[in-house]
C-alpha positions, 0 to 999 in steps of 0.5 A: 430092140428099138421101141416102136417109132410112136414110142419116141419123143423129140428133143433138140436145140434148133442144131440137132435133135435125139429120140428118147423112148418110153423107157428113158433110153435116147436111142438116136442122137447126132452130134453136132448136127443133124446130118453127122455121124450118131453116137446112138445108133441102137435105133438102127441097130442093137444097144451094141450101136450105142444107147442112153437108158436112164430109168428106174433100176431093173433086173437084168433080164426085164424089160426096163420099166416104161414110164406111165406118164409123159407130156412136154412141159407147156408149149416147149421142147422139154419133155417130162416123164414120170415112172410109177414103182413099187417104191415110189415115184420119180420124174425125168425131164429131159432137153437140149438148150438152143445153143450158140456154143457146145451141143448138150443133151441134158437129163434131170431126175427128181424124187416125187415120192417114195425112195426110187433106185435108178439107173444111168447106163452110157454107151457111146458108140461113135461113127453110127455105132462102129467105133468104140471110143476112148473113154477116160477121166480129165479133171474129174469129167468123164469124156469120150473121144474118137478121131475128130469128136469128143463127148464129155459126161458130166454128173454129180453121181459116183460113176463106174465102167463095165461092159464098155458102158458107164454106169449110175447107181443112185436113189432119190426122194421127194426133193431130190434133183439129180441132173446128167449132161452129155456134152459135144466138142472137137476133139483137138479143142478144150473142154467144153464149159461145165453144164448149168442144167437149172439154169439152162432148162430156165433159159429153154424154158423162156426160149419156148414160150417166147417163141409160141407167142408169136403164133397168130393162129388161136382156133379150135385145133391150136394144140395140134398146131402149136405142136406141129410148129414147135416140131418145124421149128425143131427141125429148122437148122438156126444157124443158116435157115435150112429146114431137114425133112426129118431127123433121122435116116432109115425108118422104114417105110416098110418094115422089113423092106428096103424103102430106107432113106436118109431124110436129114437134108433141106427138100426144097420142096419140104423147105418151101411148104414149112415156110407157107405155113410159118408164115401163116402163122406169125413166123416171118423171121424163119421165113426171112432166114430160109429165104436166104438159105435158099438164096445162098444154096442156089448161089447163082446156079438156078440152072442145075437147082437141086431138089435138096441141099445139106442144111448148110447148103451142101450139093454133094449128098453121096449116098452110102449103105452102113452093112453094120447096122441091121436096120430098124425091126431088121428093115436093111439097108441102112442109108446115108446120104441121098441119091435123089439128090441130083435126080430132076423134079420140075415140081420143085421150080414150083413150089419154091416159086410159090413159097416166094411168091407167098413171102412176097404177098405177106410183106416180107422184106423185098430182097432183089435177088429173090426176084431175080432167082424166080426170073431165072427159074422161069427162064429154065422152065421154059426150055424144060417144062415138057421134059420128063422127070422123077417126080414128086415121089423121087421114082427109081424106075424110068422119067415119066410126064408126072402131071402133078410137075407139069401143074407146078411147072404152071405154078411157078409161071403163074406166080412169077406173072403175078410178081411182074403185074405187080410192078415189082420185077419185069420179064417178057409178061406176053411170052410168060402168060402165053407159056402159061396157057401151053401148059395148062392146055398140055396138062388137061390133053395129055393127063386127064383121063375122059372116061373115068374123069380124072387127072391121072399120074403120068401122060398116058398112064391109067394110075392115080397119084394123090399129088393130084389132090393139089391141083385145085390147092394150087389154083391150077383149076377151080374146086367145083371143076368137074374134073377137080371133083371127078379127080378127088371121087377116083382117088378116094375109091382107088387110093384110099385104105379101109380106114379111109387114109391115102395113098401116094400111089399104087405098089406092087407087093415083091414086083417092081412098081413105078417107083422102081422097087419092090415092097409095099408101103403105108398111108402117106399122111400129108396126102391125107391131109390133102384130101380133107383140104379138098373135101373142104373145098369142094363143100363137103366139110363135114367129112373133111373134118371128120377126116381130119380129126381121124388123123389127129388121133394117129399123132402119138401121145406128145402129138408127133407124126412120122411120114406114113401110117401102116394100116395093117400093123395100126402103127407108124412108120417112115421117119420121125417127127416128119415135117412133110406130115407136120405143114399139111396138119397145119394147112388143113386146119387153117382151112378148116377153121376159115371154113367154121368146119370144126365142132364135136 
């Protein structure tokens, strides 16, 4: 079985990424990409999906033996584990190099004390665990291969088959350094280079540290940001700027349920609040690159603007059930591909609006036809900004009047005023401030509820949604605007847990609720986060932070967090490490700390 999804550690080389558990196992890698087939699939599955324990040696009916230590090496991606046995100690570091040629993922155990016996087993399963490959040796290598992919196993220790799995049987002592590498490559392509580990943890060593240099942010929560900007920059795609909302594809939600989604595509939406906060924090070129990604996906079609492309710009993303797999704690089906990606979200115009905009006011390089998307995306707005939509949330069930896309409609149409004033493109500036003033006026009619003094989820409806906490984030309206405050009180009675988190909207248990499925789910984090910015806002700081720093503590032990958290199993759940999660952390504590609202 899977460990729990906190029990995971991330690895990755700006292309793909794996999950390593606290055992030593990688249970999930992709290769080359993100978004390919798996060759370890047990996080879904079983070890039949395909596995990589390396750990000190066990009996074969125990449990392997989890490690008693683990952090990431300083401000890198590189993770060091240690195990304490009976017999000594021993240390796994583990990592992928940033790459320009073949992926590797690249294992190295050394002896810290004692004679520990340890223990590699290998169990390639290509095409999300379905297909067995051929597994060989070719000049001393070991490599597998199916169809289109070929992995090549290199290592220094004698290796042997059974069970369909390849086997290590070695011991190490103080001084002892013993690396593994698996490595990616076309099938129909030579073999890939023979792996230099020393050299290569050397160089993604210095890869890492060089790059938090850059951070500009040095205040009291500077650990929990660096974390979060080296997972963002993690899930940043190097070769074409595209950022994926996680790593992985169905971790539920829910666990047992059927809230499973394939989150291994560029949001628009995620993609747009990564780059605010990269650029807040010192990274224009990550900036500079998705910017140009966006220009590229959109490729002179603003009209039909997706939410989410492929990281190479992909349109088609079909979704698709994998009835092989039994899913995460048994949490069916597994999906890939993602359906939503042709559903309408009129928020999304706003968000990419303002990512723009706020490239635009930080003194990113002025590129024309940035300008001139944002033109066109209003000139789309202004037919459809009153149509109905799936939302923020991607809801199955029926388009609604979401407030929150009608806010970022209003967004998207202030900020592309703002570019005009600024002398830097021109447009119908009395038409635009005008359609401005209709939506703002619309929105406070038809989606603020007199009575109970709040903003409500759609026109018409009495449910709350905590994507209204952004309306005063966004300017939309003033933070002392007794509705603004009116709004935050009604979401904290009504959306919030016991243990004060948020969440997204109200379910319905086994009935279908208006997202359109059945099931309950946890706390959405990053509409937490959006609750501690505002209690800020709004003066009352001490409980935002106190707020803050109880989230804080759900991060796991390396300072990763997953999209939501279940209050009722005290546990994670949701894709992992999540960039949605990840940027509000950021957010809060920028704002936190502009505000001196930090302490014991």
């Amino acid at each position: 079985m899977a460990g729990r999804i906190e029990d995971y550690a991330l690895i990755g080389d700006m292309q793909t990424a794996a999950l390593v558990c606290r055992d030593g196992t990688v249970d999930w890698l992709c290769l080359p990409r993100f978004d390919s087939h798996a060759i370890f699939a047990g996080l879904l599955g079983t070890e039949e999906h395909g596995f990589w324990r390396l750990g000190p040696a066990h009996a074969a009916d125990a449990e392997p033996p989890t490690a008693a230590r683990r952090t990431y090496r300083g401000d890198s991606l590189i993770l060091e584990s240690e195990w304490d046995t009976p017999r000594g100690t021993v240390r796994i570091t583990d990592f992928m190099p940033p790459r320009d040629g073949a992926p590797q993922l690249i294992r190295i155990v050394e002896g810290v004390s004692g004679r520990v016996p340890m223990r590699s087993a290998l169990r390639m399963r290509f095409s999300y665990g379905r297909v067995v490959p051929w597994v060989h040796k070719h000049d001393g290598r070991t490599v597998a291969v199916a169809g289109p992919d070929s992995v090549w196993f290199d290592t220094d220790c004698e290796t042997y088959g059974k069970s369909l799995t390849t086997y290590s049987d070695f011991t190490v002592a103080p001084g002892d350094r013993i690396a593994f590498t698996i490595s990616w490559e076309p099938s129909h392509k030579n073999p890939p280079p023979l792996p230099e580990p020393e050299q290569s943890l050397e160089a993604t060593e210095d890869f890492w540290r060089e790059w938090v240099e850059h951070c500009t942010y040095h205040g009291p929560y500077r650990e929990a940001v660096v974390r979060s900007l080296i997972t963002l920059k993690a899930l940043t795609y190097a070769p074409t700027g595209g950022i994926v909302a996680a790593p992985t594809t169905s971790l539920p939600e829910d666990i047992g349920g059927v809230r499973n989604w394939d989150y291994r595509y560029t949001w628009l939406r995620d993609a747009a609040i990564t780059l605010s906060s990269l650029l807040r924090t010192g990274y224009r070129e990550e900036a500079r690159a998705w910017r140009e990604w966006l220009l590229r996906a959109v490729a002179g079609d603003p009209e039909n603007l997706q939410i989410m492309y492929g990281i190479a710009g992909e349109r088609e993303l079909g979704e698709a059930e994998l009835d092989w797999l039994p899913g995460y704690e048994n949490s069916a089906p597994v999906r890939v591909g993602n359906g939503a990606a042709h559903q309408l979200q009129l928020d999304v115009y706003g968000e990419v609006t303002e990512a723009l905009h706020l490239a635009h006011m930080t003194g990113l390089a002025r590129n024309d036809y940035a300008s001139l998307l944002q033109l066109k995306l209003i000139r789309y707005l202004e037919d459809h900004w009153d149509e109905p939509d799936e939302g923020i949330w991607e809801v199955r069930g029926p388009r609604r009047h979401f407030v929150h896309s009608k806010v970022m409609a209003w967004v998207a149409v202030d900020r592309t005023i703002k570019l005009i004033e600024s002398g830097d493109a021109d447009g119908p500036l009395d038409r635009w401030r005008e359609l401005r003033d209709d939506i703002h006026r619309d929105v406070c009619e038809k989606g603020y509820d007199k009575e109970r003094n709040t903003f409500t989820q759609s026109y018409g409806s009495k449910e709350l949604d905590a994507s209204l906490l952004l309306i005063p984030q966004m300017g939309f309206l003033p933070p002392d605007d007794k509705r603004v405050i009116g709004t935050i009180e009604a979401i904290q009675r009504e959306l919030s847990t016991p243990d004060g988190f948020i969440l997204r909207y109200p379910t319905e248990g086994d009935s279908e609720g208006v997202d359109g499925l059945p099931g309950d789910e946890g706390a959405f984090l990053a509409c937490s986060f959006w609750m501690a910015d505002d209690l800020a806002m709004i003066g009352r700081v001490d409980e935002a932070r106190k707020l803050f720093e109880k989230l804080l503590a759900l991060r796991n032990d390396l300072g990763l967090l997953a999209e939501e958290w279940d209050p009722r199993l005290k546990r994670q759940v949701g894709n992992f490490p999540q960039a949605f999660s990840h940027v509000p952390l950021i957010d809060t504590a920028l704002r936190l700390t502009a505000s001196g609202a930090y302490g014991g």
